[in-house]
N, C-alpha and C positions, 0 to 999 in steps of 0.2 A: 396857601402858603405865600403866594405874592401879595395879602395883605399884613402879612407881616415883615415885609420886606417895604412897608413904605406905601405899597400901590393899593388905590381903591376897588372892592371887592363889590361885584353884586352876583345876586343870586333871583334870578328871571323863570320866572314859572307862565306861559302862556298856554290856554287853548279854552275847548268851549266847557260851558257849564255843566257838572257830574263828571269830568273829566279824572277828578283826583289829585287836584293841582294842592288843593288846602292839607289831604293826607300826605303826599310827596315832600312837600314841607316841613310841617307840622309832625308826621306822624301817630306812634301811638304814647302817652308821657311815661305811662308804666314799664314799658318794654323796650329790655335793652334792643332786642333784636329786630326792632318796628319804629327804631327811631325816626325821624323826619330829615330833612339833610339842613333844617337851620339849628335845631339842638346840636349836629355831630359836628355843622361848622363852628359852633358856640366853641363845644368842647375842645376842638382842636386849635382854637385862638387861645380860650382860656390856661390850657396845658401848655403852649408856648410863650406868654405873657407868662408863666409859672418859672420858664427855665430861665427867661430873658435877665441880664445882669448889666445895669448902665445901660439901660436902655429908658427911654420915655416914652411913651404910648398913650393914643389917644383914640378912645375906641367908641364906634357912635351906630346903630342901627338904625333903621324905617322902615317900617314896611307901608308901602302904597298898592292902593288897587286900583285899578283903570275898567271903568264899567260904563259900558254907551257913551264912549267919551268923556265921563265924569273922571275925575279921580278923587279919592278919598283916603285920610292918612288913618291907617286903621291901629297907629297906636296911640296918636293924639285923643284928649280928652274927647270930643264930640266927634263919632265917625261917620255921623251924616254930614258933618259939613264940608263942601265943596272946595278942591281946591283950586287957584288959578293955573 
């Protein structure tokens, strides 16, 4: 709700590998009821960007991963490449 009031939103998924951090997210796409919590954050920006009148908005995602201190932009075109 507070990125629709203006303020920047993130959505932090940490721990170790096989944990479920990529389901927790992501989900399942078929199923309403196994959604991911970035699909239900989507929906609930997108349904409020629906009601909004005289408003202007500017709305911008990424998702980065952070692995053995590498990070990597995993919706940029090459997601091997490294970022600084």
């Amino acid at each position: 709700q507070g990125a629709m009031e203006g303020y920047n939103g993130t959505i932090f998924a940490c721990g170790q590998t096989g944990s479920g951090k990529s389901f927790t997210m992501q989900g399942v796409a078929d199923s309403s009821s196994q959604k991911g919590t970035i699909p239900r954050a989507f929906e609930h920006i997108f349904e409020s960007v629906q009601c909004a009148e005289n408003t202007k908005l500017l709305l911008g995602a990424s998702c980065l991963e952070i692995y053995r201190e590498d990070t990597g932009d995993l919706l940029g075109a090459d997601t091997k490449q490294k970022l600084e």
